[in-house]
TORNU-432409 format. One line per field, with one value per residue (C-alpha): residue in three letters; x, y, z. Coordinates in steps of 0.2 Angstrom, whole numbers, always signed. Example, Ala and Ser with C-alpha at 12.3 -4.5 7.8 and 13.67 -1.06 7.14 Angstrom:
<filos>
rest: ALA, SER
east: +62, +68
north: -22, -5
up: +39, +36
</filos>
This chain:
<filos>
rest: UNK, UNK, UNK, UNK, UNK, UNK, UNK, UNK, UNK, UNK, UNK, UNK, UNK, UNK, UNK, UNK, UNK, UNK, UNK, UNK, UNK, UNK, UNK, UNK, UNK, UNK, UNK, UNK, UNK, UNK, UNK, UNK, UNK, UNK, UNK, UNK, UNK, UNK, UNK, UNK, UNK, UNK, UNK, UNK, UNK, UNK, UNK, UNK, UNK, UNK, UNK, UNK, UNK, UNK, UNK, UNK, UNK, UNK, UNK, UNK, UNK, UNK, UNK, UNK, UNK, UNK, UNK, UNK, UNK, UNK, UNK, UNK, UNK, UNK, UNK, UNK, UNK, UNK, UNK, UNK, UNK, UNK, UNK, UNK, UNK, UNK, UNK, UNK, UNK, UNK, UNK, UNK, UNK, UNK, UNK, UNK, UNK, UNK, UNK, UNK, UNK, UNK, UNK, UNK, UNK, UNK, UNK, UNK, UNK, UNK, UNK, UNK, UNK, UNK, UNK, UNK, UNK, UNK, UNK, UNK, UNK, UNK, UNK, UNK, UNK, UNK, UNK, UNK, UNK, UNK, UNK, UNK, UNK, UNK, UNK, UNK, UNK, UNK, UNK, UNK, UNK, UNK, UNK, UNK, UNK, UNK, UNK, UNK, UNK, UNK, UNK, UNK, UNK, UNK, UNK, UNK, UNK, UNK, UNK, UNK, UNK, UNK, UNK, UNK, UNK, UNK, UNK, UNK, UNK, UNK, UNK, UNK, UNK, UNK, UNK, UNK, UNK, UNK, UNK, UNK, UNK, UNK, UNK, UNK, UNK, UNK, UNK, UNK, UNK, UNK, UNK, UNK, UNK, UNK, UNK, UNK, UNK, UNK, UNK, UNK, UNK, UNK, UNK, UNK, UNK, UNK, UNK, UNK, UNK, UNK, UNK, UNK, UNK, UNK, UNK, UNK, UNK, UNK, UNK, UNK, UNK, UNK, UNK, UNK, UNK, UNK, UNK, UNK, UNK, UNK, UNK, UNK, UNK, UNK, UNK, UNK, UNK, UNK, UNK, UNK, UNK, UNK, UNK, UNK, UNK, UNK, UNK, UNK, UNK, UNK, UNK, UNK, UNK, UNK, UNK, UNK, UNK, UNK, UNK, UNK, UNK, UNK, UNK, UNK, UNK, UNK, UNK, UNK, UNK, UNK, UNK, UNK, UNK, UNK, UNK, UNK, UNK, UNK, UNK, UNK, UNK, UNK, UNK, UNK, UNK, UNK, UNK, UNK, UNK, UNK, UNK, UNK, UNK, UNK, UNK, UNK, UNK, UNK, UNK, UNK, UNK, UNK, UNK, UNK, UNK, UNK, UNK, UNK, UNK, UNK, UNK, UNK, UNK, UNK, UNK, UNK, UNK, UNK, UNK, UNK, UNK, UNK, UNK, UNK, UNK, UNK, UNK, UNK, UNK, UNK, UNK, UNK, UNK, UNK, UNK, UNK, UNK, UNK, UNK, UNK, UNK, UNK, UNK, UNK, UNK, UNK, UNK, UNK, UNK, UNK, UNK, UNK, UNK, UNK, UNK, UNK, UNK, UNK, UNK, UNK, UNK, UNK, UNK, UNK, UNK, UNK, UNK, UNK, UNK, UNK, UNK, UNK, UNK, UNK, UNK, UNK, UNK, UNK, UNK, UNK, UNK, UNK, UNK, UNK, UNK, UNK, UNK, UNK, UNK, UNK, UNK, UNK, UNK, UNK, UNK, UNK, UNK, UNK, UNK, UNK, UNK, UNK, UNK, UNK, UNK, UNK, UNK, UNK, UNK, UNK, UNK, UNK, UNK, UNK, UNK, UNK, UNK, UNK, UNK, UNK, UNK, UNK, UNK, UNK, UNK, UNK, UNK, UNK, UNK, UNK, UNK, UNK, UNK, UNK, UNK, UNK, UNK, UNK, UNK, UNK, UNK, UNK, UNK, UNK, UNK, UNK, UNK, UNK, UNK, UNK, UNK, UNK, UNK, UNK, UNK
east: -173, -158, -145, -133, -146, -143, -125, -124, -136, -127, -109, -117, -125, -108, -97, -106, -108, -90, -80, -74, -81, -89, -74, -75, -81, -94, -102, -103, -110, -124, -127, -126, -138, -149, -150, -154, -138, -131, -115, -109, -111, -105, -89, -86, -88, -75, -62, -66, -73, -89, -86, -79, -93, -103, -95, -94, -113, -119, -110, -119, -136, -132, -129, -143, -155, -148, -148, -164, -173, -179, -173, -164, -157, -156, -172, -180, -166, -173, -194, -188, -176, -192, -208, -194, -194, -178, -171, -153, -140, -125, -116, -111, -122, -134, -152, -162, -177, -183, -171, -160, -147, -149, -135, -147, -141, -143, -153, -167, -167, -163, -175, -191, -204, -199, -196, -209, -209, -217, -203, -189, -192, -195, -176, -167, -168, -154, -151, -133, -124, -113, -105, -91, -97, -77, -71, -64, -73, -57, -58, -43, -32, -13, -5, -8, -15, -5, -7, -24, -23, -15, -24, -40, -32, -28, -46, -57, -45, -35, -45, -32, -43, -28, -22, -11, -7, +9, +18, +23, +10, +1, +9, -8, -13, -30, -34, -28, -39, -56, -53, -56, -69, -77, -78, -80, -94, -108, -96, -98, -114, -107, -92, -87, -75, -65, -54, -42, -33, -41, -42, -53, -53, -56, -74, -80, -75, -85, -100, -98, -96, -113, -124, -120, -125, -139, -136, -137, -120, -120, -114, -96, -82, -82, -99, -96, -82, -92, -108, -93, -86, -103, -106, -90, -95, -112, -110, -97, -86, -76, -69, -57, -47, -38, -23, -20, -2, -10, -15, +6, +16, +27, +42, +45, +50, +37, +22, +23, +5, -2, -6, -23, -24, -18, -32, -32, -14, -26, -41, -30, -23, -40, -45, -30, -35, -51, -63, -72, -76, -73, -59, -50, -37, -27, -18, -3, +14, +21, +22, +19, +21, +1, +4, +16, +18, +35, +22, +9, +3, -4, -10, -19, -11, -1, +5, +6, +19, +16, +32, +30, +23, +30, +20, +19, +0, +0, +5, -7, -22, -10, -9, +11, +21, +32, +39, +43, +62, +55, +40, +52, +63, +52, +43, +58, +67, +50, +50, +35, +23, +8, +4, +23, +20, +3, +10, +27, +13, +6, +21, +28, +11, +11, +30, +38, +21, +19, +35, +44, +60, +63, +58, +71, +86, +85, +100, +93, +77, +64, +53, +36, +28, +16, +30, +39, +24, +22, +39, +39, +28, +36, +52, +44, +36, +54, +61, +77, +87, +80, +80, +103, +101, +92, +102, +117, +112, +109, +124, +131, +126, +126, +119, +131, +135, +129, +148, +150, +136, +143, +157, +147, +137, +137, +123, +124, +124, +107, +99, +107, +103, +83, +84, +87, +75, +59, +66, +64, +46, +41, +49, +60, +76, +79, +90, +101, +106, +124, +140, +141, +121, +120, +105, +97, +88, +71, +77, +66, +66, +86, +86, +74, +86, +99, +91, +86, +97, +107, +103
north: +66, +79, +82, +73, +57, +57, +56, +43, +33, +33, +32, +13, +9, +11, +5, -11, -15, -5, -9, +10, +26, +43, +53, +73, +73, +59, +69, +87, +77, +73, +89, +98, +83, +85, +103, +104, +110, +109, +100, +114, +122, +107, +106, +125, +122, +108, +114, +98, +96, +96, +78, +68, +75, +70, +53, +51, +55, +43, +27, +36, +35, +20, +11, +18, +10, -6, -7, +1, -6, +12, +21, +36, +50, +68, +74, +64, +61, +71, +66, +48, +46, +58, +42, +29, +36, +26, +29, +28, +30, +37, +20, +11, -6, -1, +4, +11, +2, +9, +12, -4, -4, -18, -26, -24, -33, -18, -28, -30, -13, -3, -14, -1, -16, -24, -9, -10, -12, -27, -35, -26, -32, -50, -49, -42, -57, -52, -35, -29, -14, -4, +15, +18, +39, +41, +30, +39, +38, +30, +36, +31, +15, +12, -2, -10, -26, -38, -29, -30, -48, -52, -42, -52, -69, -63, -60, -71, -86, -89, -80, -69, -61, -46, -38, -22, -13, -2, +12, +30, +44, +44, +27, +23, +13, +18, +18, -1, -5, +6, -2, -20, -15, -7, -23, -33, -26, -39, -51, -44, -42, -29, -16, -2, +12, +24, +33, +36, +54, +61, +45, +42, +29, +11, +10, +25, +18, +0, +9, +18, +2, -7, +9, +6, -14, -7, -13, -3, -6, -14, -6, -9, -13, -30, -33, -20, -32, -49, -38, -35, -51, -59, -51, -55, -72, -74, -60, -60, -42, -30, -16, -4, +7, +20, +33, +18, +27, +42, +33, +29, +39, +54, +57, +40, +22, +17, +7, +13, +16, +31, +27, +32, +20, +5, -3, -6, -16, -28, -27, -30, -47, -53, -48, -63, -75, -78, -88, -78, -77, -58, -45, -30, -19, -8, +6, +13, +23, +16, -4, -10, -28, -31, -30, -44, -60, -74, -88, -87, -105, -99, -81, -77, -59, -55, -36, -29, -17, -4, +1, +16, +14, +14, +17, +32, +31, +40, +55, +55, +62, +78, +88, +90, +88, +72, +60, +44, +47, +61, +53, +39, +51, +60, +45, +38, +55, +56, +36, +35, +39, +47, +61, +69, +67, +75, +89, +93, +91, +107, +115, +109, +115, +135, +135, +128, +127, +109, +103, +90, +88, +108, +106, +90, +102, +111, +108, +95, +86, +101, +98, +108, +119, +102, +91, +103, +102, +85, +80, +92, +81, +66, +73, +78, +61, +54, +50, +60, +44, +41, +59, +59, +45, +50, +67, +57, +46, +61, +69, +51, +51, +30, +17, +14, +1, +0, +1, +17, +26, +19, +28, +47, +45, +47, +32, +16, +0, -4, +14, +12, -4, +0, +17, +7, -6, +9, +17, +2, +1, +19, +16, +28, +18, +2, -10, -18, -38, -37, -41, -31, -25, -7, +5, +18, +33, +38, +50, +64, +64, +66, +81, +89, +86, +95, +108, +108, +117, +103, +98
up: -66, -61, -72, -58, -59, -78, -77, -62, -73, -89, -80, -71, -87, -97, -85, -83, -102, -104, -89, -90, -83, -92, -97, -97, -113, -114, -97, -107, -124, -112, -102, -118, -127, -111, -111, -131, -137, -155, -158, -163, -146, -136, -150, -145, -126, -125, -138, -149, -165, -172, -179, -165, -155, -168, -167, -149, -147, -159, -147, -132, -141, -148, -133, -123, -135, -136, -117, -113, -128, -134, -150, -142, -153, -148, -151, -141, -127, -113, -117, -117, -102, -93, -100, -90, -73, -69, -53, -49, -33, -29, -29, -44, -48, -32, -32, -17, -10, +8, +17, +10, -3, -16, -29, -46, -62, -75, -87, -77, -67, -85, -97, -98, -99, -85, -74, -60, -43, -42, -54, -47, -31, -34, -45, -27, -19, -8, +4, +4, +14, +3, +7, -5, -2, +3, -13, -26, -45, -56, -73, -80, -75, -81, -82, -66, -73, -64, -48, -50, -55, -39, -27, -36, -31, -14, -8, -23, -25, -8, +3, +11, +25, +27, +12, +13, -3, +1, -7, -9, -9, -25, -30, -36, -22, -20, -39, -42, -26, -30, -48, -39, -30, -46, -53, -41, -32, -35, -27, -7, +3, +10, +4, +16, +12, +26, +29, +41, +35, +50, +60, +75, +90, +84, +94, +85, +69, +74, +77, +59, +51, +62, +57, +39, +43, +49, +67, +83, +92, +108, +126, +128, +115, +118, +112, +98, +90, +93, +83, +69, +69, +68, +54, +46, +47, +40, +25, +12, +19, +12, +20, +13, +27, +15, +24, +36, +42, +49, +66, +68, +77, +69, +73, +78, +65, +54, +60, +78, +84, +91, +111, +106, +92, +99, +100, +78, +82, +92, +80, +62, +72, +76, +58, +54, +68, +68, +56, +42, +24, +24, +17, +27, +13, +21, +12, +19, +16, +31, +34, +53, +57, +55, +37, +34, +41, +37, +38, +27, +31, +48, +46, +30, +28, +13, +8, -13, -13, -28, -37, -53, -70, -85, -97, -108, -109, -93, -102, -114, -104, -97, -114, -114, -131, -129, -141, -136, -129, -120, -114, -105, -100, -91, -83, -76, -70, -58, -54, -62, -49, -55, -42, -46, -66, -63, -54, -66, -80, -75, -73, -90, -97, -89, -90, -106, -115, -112, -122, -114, -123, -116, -98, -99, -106, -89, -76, -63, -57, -55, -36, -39, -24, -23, -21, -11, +3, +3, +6, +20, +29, +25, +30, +47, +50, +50, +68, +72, +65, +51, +47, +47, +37, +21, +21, +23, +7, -1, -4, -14, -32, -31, -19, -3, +9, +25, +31, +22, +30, +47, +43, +41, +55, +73, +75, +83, +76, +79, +75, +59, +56, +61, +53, +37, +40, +45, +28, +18, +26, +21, +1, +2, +3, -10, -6, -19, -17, -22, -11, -1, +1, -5, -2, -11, -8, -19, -32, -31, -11, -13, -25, -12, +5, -7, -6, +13, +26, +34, +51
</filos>
């Protein structure tokens, strides 16, 4: 086995037992272990001590022989794993057979006296389809338990055929959904995971999905979409379409398709009318009318809209010096959104030596060169009305009225009025239910129109 085998296998076999992933240094205790190093030299190479190597070792190996019914120690590590001949994939709880993926339950495909072909073969009773090759590999997941309660219900207990999860860039929205799919992969004949950053037309992306069902698709589009739905039907399907905003329109309000992508506004309401036992999630920053229905009795389609965390645990991984006050402090200055707290972690590390309380003393929020960029684009993929709207809201320090801003701009009633609403869709502007309804814009997208040239 390849040192990349070794890890795949011992990540599936802990997370199936754990319901957590190798951490960075779990994966170096067992490429040091596997290349017969000393703790010592794998201490030194991670910057940890000897004895909580020591310590974190001892689970590994424990674990590995209670699963695999062989006494592992790190002697005999390599020699041991080499007598099993265990195969693995690239996909978590999948093993390869042919040229079919199979669901495996690991006590049978891991158990070294019953792992043969003959047996294995008999225990896969049933051929699924899986390509997660463009899912992420979650490590750590924060606080998102109630969201990933709901977003269980959704698709395992009502049956929600339509499911968008919604937010800001980096929100976490395709961590909480890779996390379900992670534990609930056993569940689905077939799982299939795309992504449309660089989106293509909705017939090409049919034909991706019927090649990884192993189906040759059919001449025209029609008979495409009756081979997909087909399959909808008969297997138990989810598919994941992640960066879903990419096929609207820039420049224009939120959800408004791309002429060349117009065809998915027609494919995500079949997806709602039409009888199946299978799942589409759609991620997104921007919301489209596709993604949220008023009556939930007729049309099975429900949206999970991902606000920030709050717990300081998502701190702990980032190597900063922080308190509790501080640690607080600096989650809510950057609304808790994990990609900005990653970003300003770096910062806080190479700039103010990773102390937090001394990053807070500085004047103002602090937008990193990271931020910087992505908000750039976020600005540009505003429409032109949408765009006087924010930097109007950003030269109030508190929420404002709708007749207020009325009184600032040069819009129309009913550009202001849908400039608010595509705002709201896009999470960057709140509204807050008081008398009368005031709106409020994100805080760190504020402090970065400060500091743009005004239009």
């Amino acid at each position: 086995m390849t040192m990349t085998e070794i890890l795949q296998f011992a990540d599936q076999l802990i997370f199936a037992k754990k319901g957590k992933h190798l951490d960075d240094l779990q994966e170096s205790i067992i490429k040091g272990i596997w290349d017969g190093k000393s703790y010592q030299e794998i201490a030194e190479e991670c910057n940890r001590s000897e004895s909580r190597v020591r310590n974190i070792a001892a689970k590994l190996l424990q674990l590995l022989s209670e699963e695999l019914g062989e006494n592992f120690e790190k002697t005999n590590f390599r020699s041991t794993f080499n007598r099993l001949n265990i195969s693995s994939s690239q996909n978590q709880n999948i093993c390869q057979n042919g040229n079919h993926n199979f669901n495996y339950s690991p006590e049978i495909l891991y158990n070294s006296k019953q792992n043969n072909q003959e047996q294995l073969n008999n225990a896969l009773s049933k051929s699924v389809y899986h390509d997660l090759t463009l899912a992420p590999k979650i490590i750590n997941f924060y606080n998102r338990e109630s969201e990933l309660k709901a977003l269980s219900s959704l698709i395992l207990d009502n049956n929600i055929r339509l499911i968008s999860v919604l937010g800001l860039s980096g929100i976490g929205k395709t961590t909480l959904v890779k996390r379900f799919v992670d534990l609930h992969l056993e569940k689905f004949e077939v799982v299939i995971w795309k992504s449309l950053k660089y989106p293509k037309p909705l017939e090409l992306l049919i034909d991706d999905l019927l090649n990884t069902c192993e189906q040759e698709s059919k001449a025209t589009r029609d008979d495409k979409l009756k081979q997909l739905f087909d399959i909808l039907r008969d297997k138990k399907c989810l598919i994941i379409l992640d960066d879903v905003h990419h096929i609207f329109t820039q420049g224009e309000f939120s959800g408004q398709y791309q002429s060349v992508y117009q065809d998915y506004q027609n494919f995500f309401k079949i997806i709602t009318e039409t009888e199946h036992q299978s799942h589409l999630i759609l991620m997104s920053q921007e919301q489209c009318a596709e993604m949220e229905c008023l009556d939930g009795e007729l049309y099975p389609i429900k949206s999970l809209k991902l606000s920030g965390l709050e717990d300081r645990e998502i701190l702990s991984e980032m190597g900063l010096k922080t308190d509790q006050d501080s640690g607080l402090k600096l989650i809510e200055r950057y609304q808790g959104n994990p990609m900005y707290l990653k970003d300003v972690a770096v910062l806080i590390r190479d700039v103010f030596d990773g102390n937090v309380a001394d990053f807070l003393a500085e004047d103002g929020l602090v937008i990193t060169k990271e931020m910087q960029s992505h908000f750039n684009q976020l600005f540009n993929r505003l429409s032109p009305v949408e765009q006087k709207i924010v930097v109007e809201l950003s030269k109030f320090e508190q929420p404002v009225s709708r007749e207020e801003l009325r009184q600032h701009l040069d819009l129309s009633s009913i550009d202001l009025i849908n400039g608010l609403q595509s705002l709201q869709q896009r999470y960057l502007v709140s509204k807050i239910k008081t008398d009368p309804i005031l709106f409020n814009l994100s805080l760190t997208f504020k402090e970065y129109l400060r500091k743009l040239k005004p239009l």
